[in-house]
Each structure stands twice: as C-alpha cells, then as structure tokens.
ZAMI-666809 format. One record per residue (C-alpha): z, x, y; residue in one letter; residue number from 0. Coordinates in Angstrom, 1 decimal. Layout:
// ZAMI-666809
<node><up>Z</up><east>X</east><north>Y</north><aa>A</aa><i>NUM</i></node>
...
//
This chain:
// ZAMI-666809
<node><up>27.0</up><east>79.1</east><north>-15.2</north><aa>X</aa><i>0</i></node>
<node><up>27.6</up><east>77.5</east><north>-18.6</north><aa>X</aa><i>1</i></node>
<node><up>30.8</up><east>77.5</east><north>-19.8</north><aa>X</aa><i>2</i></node>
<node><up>32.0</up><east>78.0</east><north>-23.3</north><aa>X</aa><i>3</i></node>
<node><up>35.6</up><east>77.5</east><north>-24.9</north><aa>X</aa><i>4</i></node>
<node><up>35.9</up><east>79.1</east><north>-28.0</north><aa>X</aa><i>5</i></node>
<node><up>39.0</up><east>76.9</east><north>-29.9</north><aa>X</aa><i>6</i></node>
<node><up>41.2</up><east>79.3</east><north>-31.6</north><aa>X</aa><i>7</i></node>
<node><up>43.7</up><east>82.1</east><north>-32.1</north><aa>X</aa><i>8</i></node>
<node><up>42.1</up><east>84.9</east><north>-31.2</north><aa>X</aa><i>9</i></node>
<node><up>42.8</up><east>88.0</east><north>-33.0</north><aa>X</aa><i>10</i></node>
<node><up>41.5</up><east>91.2</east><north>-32.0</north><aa>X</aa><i>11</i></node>
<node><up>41.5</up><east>93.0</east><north>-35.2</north><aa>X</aa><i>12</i></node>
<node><up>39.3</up><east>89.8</east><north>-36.4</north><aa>X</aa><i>13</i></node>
<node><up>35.5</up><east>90.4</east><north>-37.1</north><aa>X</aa><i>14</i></node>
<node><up>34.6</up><east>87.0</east><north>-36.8</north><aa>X</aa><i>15</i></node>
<node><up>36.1</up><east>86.6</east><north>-33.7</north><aa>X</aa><i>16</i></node>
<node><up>34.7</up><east>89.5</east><north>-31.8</north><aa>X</aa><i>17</i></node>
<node><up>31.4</up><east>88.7</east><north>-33.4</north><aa>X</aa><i>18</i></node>
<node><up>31.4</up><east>85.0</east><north>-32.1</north><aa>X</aa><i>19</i></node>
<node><up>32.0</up><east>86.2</east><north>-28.2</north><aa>X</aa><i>20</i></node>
<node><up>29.2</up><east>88.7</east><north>-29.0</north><aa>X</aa><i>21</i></node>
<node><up>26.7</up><east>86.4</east><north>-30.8</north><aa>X</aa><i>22</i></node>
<node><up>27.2</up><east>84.3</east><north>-27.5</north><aa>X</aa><i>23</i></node>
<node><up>26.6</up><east>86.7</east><north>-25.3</north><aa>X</aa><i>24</i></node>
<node><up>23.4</up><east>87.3</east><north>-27.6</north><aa>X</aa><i>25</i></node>
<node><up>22.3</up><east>83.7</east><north>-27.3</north><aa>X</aa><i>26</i></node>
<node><up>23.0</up><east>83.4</east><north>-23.1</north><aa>X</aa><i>27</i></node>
<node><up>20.7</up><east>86.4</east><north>-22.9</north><aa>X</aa><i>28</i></node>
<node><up>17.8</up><east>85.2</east><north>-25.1</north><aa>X</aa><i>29</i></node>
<node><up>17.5</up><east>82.5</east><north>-22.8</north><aa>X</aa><i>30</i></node>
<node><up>18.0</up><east>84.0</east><north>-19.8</north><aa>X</aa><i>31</i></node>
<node><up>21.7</up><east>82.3</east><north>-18.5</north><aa>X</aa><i>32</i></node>
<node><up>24.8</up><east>83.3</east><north>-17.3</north><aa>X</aa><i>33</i></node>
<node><up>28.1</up><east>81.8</east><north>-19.8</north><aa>X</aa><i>34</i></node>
<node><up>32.4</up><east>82.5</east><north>-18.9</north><aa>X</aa><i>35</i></node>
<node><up>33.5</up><east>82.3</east><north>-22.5</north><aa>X</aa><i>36</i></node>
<node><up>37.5</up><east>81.5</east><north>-22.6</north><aa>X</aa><i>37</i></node>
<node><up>39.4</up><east>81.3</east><north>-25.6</north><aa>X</aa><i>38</i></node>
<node><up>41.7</up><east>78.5</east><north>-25.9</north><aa>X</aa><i>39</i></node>
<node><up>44.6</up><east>78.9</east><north>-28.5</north><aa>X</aa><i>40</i></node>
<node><up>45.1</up><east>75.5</east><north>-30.5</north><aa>X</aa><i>41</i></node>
<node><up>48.8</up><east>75.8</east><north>-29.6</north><aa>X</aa><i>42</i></node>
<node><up>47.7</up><east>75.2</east><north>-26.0</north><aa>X</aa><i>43</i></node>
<node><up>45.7</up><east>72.2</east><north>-26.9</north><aa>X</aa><i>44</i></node>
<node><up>47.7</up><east>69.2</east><north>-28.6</north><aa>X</aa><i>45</i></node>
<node><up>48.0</up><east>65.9</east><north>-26.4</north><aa>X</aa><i>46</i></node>
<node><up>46.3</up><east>68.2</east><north>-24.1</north><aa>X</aa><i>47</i></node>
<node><up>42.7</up><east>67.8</east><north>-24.5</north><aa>X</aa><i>48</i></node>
<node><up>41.4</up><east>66.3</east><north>-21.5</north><aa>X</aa><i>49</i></node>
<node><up>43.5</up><east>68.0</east><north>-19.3</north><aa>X</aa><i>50</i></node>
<node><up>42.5</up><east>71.9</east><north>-21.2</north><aa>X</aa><i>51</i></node>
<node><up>38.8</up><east>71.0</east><north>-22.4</north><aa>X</aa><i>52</i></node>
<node><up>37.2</up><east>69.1</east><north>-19.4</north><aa>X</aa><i>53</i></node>
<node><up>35.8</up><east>71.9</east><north>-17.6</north><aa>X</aa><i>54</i></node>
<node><up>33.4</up><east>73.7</east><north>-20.3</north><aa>X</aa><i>55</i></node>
<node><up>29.9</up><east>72.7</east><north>-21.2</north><aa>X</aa><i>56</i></node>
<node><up>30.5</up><east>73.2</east><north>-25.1</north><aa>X</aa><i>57</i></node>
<node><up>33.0</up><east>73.9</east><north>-27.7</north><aa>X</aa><i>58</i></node>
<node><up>33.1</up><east>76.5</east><north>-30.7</north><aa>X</aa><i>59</i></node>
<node><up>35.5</up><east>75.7</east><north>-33.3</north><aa>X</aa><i>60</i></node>
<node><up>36.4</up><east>79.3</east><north>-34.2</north><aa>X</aa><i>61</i></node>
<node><up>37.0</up><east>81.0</east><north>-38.3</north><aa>X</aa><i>62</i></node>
<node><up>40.4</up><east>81.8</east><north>-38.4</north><aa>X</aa><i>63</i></node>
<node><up>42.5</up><east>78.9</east><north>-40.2</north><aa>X</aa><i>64</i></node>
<node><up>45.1</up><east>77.8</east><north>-40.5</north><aa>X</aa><i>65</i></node>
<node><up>45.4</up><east>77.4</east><north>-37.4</north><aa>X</aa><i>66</i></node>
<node><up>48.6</up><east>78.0</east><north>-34.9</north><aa>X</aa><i>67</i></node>
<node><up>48.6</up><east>74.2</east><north>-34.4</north><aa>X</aa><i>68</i></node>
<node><up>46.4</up><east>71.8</east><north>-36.6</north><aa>X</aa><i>69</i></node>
<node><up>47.1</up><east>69.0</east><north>-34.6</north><aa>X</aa><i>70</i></node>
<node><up>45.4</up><east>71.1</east><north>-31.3</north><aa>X</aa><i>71</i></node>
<node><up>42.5</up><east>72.0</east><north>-33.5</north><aa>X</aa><i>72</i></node>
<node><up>41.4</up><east>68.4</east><north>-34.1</north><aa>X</aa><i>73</i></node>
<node><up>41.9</up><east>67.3</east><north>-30.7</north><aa>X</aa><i>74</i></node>
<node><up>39.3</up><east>70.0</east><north>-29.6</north><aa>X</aa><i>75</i></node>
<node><up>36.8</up><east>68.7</east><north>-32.1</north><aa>X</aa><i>76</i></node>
<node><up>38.1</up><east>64.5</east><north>-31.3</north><aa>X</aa><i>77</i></node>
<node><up>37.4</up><east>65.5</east><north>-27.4</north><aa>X</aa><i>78</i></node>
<node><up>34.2</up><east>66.6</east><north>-28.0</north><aa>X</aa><i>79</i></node>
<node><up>32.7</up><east>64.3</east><north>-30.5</north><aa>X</aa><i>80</i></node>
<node><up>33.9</up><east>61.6</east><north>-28.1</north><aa>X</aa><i>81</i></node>
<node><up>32.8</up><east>63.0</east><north>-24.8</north><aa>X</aa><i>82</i></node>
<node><up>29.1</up><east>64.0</east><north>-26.1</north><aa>X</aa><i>83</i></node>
<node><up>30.5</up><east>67.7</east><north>-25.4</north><aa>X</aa><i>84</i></node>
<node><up>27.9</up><east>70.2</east><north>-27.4</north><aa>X</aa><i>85</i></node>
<node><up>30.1</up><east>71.8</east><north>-30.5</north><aa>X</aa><i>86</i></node>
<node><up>29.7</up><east>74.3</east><north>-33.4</north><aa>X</aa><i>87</i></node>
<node><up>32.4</up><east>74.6</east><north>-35.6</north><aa>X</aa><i>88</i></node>
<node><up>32.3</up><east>77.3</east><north>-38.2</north><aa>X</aa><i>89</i></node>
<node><up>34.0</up><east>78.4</east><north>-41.3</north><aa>X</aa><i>90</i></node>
<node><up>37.7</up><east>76.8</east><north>-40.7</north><aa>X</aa><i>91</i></node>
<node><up>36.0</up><east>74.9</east><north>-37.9</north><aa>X</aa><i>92</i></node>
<node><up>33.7</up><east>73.0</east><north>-40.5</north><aa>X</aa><i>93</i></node>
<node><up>37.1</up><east>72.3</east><north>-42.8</north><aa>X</aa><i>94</i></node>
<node><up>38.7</up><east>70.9</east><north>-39.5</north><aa>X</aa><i>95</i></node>
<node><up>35.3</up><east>69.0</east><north>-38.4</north><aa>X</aa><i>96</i></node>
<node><up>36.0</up><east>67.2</east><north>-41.6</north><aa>X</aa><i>97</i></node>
<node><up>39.7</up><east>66.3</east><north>-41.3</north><aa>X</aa><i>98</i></node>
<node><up>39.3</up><east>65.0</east><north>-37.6</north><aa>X</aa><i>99</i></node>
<node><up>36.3</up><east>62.9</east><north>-39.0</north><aa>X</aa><i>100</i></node>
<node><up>38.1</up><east>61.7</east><north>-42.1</north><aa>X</aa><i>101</i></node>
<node><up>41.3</up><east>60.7</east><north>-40.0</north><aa>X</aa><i>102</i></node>
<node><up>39.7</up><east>59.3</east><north>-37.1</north><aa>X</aa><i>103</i></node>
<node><up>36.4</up><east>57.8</east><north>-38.1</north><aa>X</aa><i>104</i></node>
<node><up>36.6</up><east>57.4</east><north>-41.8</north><aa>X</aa><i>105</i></node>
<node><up>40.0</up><east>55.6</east><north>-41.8</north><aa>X</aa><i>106</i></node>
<node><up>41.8</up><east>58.1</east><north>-43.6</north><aa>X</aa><i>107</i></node>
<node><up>45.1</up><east>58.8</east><north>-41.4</north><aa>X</aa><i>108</i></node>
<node><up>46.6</up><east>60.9</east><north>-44.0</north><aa>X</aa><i>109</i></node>
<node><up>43.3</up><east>63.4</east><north>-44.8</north><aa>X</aa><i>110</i></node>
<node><up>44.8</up><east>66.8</east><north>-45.1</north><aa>X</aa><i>111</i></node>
<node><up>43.8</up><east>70.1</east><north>-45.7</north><aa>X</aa><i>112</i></node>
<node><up>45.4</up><east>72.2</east><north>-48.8</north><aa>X</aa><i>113</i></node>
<node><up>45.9</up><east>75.6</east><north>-46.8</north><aa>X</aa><i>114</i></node>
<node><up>48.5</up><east>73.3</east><north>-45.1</north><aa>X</aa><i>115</i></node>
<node><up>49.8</up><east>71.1</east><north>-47.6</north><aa>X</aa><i>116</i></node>
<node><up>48.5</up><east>71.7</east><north>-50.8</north><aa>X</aa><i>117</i></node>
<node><up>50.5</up><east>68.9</east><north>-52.4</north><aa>X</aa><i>118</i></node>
<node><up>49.1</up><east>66.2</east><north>-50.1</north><aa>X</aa><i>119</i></node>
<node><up>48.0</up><east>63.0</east><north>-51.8</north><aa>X</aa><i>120</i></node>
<node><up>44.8</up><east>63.0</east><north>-49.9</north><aa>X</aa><i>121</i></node>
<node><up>43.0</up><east>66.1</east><north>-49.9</north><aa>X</aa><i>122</i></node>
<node><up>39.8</up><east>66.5</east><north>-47.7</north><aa>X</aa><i>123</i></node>
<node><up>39.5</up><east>70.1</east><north>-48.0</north><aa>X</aa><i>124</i></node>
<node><up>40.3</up><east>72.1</east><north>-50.9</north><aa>X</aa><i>125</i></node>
<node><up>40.2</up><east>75.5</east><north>-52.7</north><aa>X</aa><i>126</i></node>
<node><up>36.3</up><east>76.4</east><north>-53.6</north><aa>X</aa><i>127</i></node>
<node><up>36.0</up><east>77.0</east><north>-57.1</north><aa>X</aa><i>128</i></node>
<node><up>34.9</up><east>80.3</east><north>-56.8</north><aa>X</aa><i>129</i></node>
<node><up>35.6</up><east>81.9</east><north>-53.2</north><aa>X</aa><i>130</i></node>
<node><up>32.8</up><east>82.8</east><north>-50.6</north><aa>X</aa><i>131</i></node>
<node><up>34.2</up><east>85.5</east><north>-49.1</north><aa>X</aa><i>132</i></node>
<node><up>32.4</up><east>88.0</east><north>-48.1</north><aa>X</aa><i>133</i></node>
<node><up>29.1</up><east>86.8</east><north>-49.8</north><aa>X</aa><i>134</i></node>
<node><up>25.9</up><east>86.5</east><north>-48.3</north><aa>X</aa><i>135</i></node>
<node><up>24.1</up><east>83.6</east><north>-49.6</north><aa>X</aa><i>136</i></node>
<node><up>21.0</up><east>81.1</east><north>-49.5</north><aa>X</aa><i>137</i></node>
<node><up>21.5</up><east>78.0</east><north>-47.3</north><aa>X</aa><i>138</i></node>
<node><up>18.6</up><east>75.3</east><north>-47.9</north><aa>X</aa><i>139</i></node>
<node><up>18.2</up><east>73.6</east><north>-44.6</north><aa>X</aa><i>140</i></node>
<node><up>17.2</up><east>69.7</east><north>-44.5</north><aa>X</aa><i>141</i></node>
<node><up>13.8</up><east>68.6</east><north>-42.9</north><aa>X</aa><i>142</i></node>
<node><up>14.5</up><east>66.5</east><north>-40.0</north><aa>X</aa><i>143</i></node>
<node><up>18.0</up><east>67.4</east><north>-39.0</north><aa>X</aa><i>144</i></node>
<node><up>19.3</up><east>69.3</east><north>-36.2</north><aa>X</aa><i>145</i></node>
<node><up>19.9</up><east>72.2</east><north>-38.0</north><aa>X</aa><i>146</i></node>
<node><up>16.3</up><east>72.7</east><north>-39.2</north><aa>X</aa><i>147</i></node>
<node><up>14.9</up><east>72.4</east><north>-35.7</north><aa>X</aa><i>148</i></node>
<node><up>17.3</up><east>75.1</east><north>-34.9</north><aa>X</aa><i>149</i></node>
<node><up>16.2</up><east>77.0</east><north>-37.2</north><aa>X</aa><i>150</i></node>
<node><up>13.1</up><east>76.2</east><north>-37.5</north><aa>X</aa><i>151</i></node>
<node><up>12.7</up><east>76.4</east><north>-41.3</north><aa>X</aa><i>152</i></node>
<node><up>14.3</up><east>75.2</east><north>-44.6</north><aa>X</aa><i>153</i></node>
<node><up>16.1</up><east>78.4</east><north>-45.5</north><aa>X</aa><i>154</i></node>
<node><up>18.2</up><east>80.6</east><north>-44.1</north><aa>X</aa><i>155</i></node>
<node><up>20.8</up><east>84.0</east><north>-45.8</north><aa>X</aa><i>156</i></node>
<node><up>24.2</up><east>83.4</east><north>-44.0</north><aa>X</aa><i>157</i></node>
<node><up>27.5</up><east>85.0</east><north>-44.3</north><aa>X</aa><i>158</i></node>
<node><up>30.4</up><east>83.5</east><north>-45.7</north><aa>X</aa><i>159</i></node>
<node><up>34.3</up><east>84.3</east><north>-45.3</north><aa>X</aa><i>160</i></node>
<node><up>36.2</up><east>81.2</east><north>-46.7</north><aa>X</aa><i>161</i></node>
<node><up>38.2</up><east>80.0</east><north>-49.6</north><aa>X</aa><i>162</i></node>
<node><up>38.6</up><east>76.5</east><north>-48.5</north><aa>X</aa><i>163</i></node>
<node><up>35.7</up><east>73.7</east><north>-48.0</north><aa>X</aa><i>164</i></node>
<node><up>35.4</up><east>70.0</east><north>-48.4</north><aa>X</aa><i>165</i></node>
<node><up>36.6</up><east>68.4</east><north>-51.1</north><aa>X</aa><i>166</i></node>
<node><up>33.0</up><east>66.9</east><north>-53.3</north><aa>X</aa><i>167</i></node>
<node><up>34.9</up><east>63.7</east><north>-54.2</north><aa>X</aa><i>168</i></node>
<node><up>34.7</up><east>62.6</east><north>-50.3</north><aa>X</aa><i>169</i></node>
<node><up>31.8</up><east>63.9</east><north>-49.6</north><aa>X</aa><i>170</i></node>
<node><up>29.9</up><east>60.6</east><north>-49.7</north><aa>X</aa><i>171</i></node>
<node><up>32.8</up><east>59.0</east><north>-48.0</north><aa>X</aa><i>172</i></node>
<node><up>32.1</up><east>61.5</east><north>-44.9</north><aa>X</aa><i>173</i></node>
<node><up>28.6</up><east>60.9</east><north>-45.4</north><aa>X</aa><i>174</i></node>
<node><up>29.1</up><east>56.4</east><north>-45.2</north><aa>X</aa><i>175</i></node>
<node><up>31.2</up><east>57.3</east><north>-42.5</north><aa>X</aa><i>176</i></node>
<node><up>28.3</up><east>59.0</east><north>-40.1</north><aa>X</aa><i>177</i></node>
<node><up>28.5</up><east>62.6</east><north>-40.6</north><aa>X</aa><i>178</i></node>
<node><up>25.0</up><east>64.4</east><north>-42.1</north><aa>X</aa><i>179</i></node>
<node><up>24.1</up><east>67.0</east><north>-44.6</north><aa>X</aa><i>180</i></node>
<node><up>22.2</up><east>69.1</east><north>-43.1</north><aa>X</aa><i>181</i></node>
<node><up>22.4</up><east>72.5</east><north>-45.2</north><aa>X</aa><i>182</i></node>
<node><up>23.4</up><east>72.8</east><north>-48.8</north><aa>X</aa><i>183</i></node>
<node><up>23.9</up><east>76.0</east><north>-51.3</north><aa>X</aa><i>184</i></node>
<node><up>21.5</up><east>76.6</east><north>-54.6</north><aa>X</aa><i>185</i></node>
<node><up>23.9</up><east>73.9</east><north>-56.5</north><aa>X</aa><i>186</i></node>
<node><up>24.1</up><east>71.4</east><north>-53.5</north><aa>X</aa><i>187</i></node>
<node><up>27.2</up><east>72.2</east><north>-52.6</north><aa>X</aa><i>188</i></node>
<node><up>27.8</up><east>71.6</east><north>-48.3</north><aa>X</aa><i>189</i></node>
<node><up>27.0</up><east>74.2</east><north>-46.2</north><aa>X</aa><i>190</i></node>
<node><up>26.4</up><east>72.8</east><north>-43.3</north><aa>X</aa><i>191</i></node>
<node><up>27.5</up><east>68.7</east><north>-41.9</north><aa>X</aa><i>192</i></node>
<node><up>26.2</up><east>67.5</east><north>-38.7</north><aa>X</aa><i>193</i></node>
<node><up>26.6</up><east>64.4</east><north>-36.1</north><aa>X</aa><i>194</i></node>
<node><up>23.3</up><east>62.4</east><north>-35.8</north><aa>X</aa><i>195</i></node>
<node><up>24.5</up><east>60.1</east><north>-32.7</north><aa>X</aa><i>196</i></node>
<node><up>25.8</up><east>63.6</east><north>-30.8</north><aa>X</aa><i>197</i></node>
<node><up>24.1</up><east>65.2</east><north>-28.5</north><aa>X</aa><i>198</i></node>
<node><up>24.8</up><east>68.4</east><north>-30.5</north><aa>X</aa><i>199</i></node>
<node><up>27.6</up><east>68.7</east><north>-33.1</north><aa>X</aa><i>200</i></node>
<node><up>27.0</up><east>71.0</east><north>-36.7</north><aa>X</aa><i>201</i></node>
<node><up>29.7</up><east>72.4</east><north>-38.5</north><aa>X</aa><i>202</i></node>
<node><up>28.7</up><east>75.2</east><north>-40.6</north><aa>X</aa><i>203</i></node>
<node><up>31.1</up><east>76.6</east><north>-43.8</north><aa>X</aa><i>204</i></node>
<node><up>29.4</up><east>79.9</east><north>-43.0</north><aa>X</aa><i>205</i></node>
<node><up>29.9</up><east>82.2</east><north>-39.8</north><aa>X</aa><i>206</i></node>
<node><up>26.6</up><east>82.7</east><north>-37.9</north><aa>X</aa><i>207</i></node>
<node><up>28.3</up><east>84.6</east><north>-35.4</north><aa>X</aa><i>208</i></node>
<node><up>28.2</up><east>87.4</east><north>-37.2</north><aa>X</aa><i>209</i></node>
<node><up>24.9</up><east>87.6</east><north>-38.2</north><aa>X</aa><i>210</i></node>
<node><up>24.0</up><east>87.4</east><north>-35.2</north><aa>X</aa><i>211</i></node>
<node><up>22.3</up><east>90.7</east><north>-33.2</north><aa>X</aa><i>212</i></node>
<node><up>21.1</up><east>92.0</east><north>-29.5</north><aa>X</aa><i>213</i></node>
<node><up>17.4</up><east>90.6</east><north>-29.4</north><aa>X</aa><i>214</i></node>
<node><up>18.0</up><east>88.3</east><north>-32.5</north><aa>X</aa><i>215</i></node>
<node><up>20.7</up><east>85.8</east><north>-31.6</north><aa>X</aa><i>216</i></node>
<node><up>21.6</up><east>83.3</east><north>-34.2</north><aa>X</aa><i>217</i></node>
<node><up>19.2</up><east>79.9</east><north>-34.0</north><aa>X</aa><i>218</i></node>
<node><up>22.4</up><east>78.2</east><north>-33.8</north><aa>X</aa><i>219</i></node>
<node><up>24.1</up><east>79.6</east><north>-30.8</north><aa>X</aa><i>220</i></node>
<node><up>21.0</up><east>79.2</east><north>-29.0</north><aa>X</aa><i>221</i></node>
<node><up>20.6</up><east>75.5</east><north>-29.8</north><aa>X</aa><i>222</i></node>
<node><up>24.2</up><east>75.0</east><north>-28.8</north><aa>X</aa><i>223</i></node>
<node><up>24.3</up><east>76.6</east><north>-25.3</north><aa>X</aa><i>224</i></node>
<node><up>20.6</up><east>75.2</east><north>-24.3</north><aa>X</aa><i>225</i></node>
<node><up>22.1</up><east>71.6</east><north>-25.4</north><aa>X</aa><i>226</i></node>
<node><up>25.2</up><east>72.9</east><north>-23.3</north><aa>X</aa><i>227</i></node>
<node><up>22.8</up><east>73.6</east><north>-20.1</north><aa>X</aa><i>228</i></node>
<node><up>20.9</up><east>70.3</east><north>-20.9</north><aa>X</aa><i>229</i></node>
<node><up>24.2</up><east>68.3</east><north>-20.9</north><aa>X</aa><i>230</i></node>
<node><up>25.5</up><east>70.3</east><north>-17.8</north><aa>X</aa><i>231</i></node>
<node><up>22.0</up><east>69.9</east><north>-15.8</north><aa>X</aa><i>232</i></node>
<node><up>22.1</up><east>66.4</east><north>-16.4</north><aa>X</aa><i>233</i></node>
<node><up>25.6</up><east>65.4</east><north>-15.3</north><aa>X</aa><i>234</i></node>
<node><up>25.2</up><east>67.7</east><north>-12.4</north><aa>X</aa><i>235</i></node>
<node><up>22.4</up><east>65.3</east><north>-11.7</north><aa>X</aa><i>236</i></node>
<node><up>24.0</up><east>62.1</east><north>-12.5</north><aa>X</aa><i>237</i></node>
<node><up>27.0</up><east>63.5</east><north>-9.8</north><aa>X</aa><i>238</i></node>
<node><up>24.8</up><east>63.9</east><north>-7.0</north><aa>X</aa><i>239</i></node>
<node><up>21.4</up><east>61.4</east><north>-7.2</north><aa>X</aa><i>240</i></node>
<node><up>20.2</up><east>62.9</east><north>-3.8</north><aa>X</aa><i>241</i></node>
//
C-alpha cells in the first residue's frame, strides 16, 4: 500500500481537486498498486510536519491557493525536499515550491508571494502578464531531465488554471540556487522546475491532474507514485536486512 497525502484545502465543488484524487487513482491502476490518498489541510500542518507527514510515501502539493495557512504549505514541501519524500506540486503548488526554495535554500527569508502580500519588497511569485486560466497550451519539455523521462518526449498540451507564477527576475536566482527548468512555454516562460539531487521532486504551473483519464494516466502521476513505491520498497528493506 502506497500512501499519498495530497497538501491542501480540499474543496468539493473544486475540479482540480476531484481530478487530482482521480488522476491518482488512474496512475495506482496503470501500474497495478494499491494507494490511501488523505488530504491534509495546510492549517493542520505548520510546526507540524514531522509529526503529520511522516507516514505517506509522497506528497502532492495541491491547486487551490492561497492557501488556509502559507506557512503549513511550505513546511509540506520543506519536509519533503529534506526527507527525499517523492513530491509533485502543481499550479499553486509550483508558486509555493518556489517560495519554500527561495526562503530556505536561496537565502531569501522575506520571498513572498503577491496573492498574499502584493506590496512585499521581495516578490517571488507574481501576476502573469496575461492569465493562463483555463488555456490549454504547449509545454516544451527538456532532454535529460526528470520530466522528459516521464514523459518520454519533448512536448506535451497541458491545462492551465493560474494567474500567478514565478517572478522572471529570480528565475536564475532559483536556478544558481539548485532548482531545474525542466519545461518551458513557446516564449520560455517556466512551466515546469524540478530538484536534480531529489529522488523525485517537479513542480508543474499547469495541472496534470486533470488531464489525466481511466487507461491514460498522466506520465507524471505515474513517475511520482512508482518513485513513491521505489522509496517505500527500499526503506522497508533498509528496516528489516533479514
């Protein structure tokens, strides 16, 4: 059994977030496991991490920002870039992958996000020029990285439902600090960051959750649960050598 916590406020009314328990369940039955996916509010989470997060295999970083507690939302996504604990963040989980890695690896304590404080003097993530939501556009997908093994090519049509994303006058200061990009728009714009040193860890400004079908799960739900089931094979290993 592979467990999944899902980081977020769930709302049932939300598309995104009944297609990302679905798009799971897609991806647990392409290859043939059993998942408990549990929803975790971020209001549940601050200073909590350890003690909430500890028992799943892998974290998604749910749409739906802002979140109830900002300070909950990065813990999740510290907790699991720490602990080698397989994530995907997506749409607001992509914005927050880049705050928690601006504050806490980049050396930017003060990174904020506009939908919270749009007058902050250090701005990570900020209004897109022109909103993505509800557009379906072309992501081009580097050779080499995580994400293009996923999918297994350098192109992909994903669904966006966001106003925010990261700021382009840090983006080669998230870059120097470690993070990747991995997936870009027609003008180069991010689409899609990801952690090199992590056992699995992409952040994607897009929601593949919902294009994601019965029979045709999304190439990045799969990756993330069989690096889930690879993680949770191995530790059960490590914890009993006989």
């Amino acid at each position: 059994m592979v467990r999944v916590g899902v980081i977020g406020d769930f709302v049932s009314n939300n598309e995104t977030h009944v297609a990302t328990s679905a798009a799971l369940r897609h991806a647990a039955d392409k290859l043939d496991i059993d998942i408990e996916i549990s929803w975790v509010g971020t209001d549940r989470i601050k200073d909590r991490a350890t003690v909430m997060l500890a028992s799943f295999d892998c974290l998604v970083i749910a749409p739906g920002s802002p979140y109830r507690s900002l300070g909950g939302a990065l813990e999740a996504i510290k907790y699991a870039r720490q602990h080698g604990v397989p994530l995907l963040g997506t749409c607001g989980g992509f914005q927050h992958v880049v705050l928690e890695f601006a504050r806490s690896v980049a050396g930017f304590s003060d990174a904020q996000h506009a939908e919270y404080d749009p007058y902050a003097s250090v701005l990570f993530i900020t209004p897109l020029s022109c909103s993505l939501a509800g557009r379906t556009m072309t992501v081009h997908i580097k050779e080499g990285t995580a994400a293009a093994a996923a999918y297994r090519s350098t192109s992909a049509s994903e669904r966006y439902y966001c106003n925010f994303g990261l700021n382009p006058a840090y983006l080669d200061t998230i870059i120097e600090a470690g993070l990747s990009l991995s997936g870009t728009d027609a003008d180069g714009e991010p689409r899609i960051l990801e952690l090199p040193s992590h056992p699995f860890f992409i952040a994607t400004l897009f929601v593949p959750q919902t294009s994601s079908e019965p029979g045709r799960p999304h190439p990045f739900l799969v990756a993330l649960l069989a690096a889930a089931t690879k993680m949770r094979t191995y530790n059960t290993s490590a914890a009993d050598p006989a």
